[in-house]
C-alpha positions in Angstrom: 7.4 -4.0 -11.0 10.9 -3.6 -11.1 10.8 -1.4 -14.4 9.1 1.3 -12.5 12.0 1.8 -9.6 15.9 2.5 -10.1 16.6 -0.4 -7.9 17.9 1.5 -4.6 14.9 -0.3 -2.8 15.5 -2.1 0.0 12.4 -4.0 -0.6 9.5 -4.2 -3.4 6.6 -6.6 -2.5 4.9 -7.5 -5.8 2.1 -9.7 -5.5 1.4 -10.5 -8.7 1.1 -14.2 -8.3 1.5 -14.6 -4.9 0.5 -13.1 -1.7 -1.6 -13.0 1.4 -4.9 -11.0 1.6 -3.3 -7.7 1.2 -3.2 -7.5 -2.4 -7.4 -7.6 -2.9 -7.1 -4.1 -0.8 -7.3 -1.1 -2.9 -5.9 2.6 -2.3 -7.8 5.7 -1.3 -6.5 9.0 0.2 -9.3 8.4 3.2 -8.5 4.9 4.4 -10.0 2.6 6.5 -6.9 0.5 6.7 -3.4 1.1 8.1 0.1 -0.7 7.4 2.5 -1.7 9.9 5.5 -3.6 10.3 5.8 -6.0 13.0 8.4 -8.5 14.3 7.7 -12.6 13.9 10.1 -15.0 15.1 12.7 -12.5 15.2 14.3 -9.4 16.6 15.6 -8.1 13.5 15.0 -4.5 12.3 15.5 -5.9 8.6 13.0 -8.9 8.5 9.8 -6.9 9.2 6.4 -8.7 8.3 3.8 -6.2 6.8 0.3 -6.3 8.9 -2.9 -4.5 8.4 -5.1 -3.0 11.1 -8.1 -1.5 10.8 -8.3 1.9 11.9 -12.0 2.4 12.1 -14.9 0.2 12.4 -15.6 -2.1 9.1 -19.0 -3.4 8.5 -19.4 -6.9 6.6 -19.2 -6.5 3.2 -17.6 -3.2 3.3 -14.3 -2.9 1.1 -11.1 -2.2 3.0 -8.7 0.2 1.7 -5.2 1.5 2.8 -3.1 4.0 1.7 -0.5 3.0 -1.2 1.7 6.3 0.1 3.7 6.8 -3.5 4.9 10.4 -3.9 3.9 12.2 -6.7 6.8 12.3 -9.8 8.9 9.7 -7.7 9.1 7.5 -11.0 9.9 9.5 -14.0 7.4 9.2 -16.9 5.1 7.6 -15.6 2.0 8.7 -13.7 -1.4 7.1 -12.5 -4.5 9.0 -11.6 -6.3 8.3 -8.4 -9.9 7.7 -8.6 -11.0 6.7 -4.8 -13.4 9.5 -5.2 -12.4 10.4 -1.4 -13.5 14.0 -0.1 -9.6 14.2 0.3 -8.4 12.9 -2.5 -4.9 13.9 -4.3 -5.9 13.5 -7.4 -2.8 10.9 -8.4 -0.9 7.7 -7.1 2.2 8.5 -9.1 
């Protein structure tokens, strides 16, 4: 993961190996998922968890998807197509 960035992030979650339900969720441009940060046993601004909430009604056995939110070109050289097949779709992750 840390190939792909310049290392200015504050934070890069890669769940690789390790993780919490969030990293079976896939992208698409029309999502049925949102991201939020939220504060647990704290008050700091820096120490945010990441939470999920749906944002529309998900039937049983219906995947859940969430917007990955990368801008287009922000690593050099190196590009992925989306394929969430969305009516919306940008046409790329990266």
């Amino acid at each position: 993961m840390a190939k792909y960035f310049d290392g200015d992030d504050l934070f890069i979650i890669d769940a690789k190996t390790k993780g919490n339900i969030g990293r079976f969720m896939n992208h698409s441009c029309n999502p049925n998922v949102m991201v939020q940060h939220v504060l647990v046993d704290t008050h700091d601004l820096r120490l945010p968890w990441v939470a999920f909430f749906t944002k529309t009604r998900v039937m049983a056995g219906e995947e859940m998807c969430w917007d990955y939110n990368y801008e287009v070109g922000m690593v050099k050289g190196r590009r992925i197509d989306c394929k969430c097949h969305a009516p919306n779709c940008r046409g790329r992750l990266l």
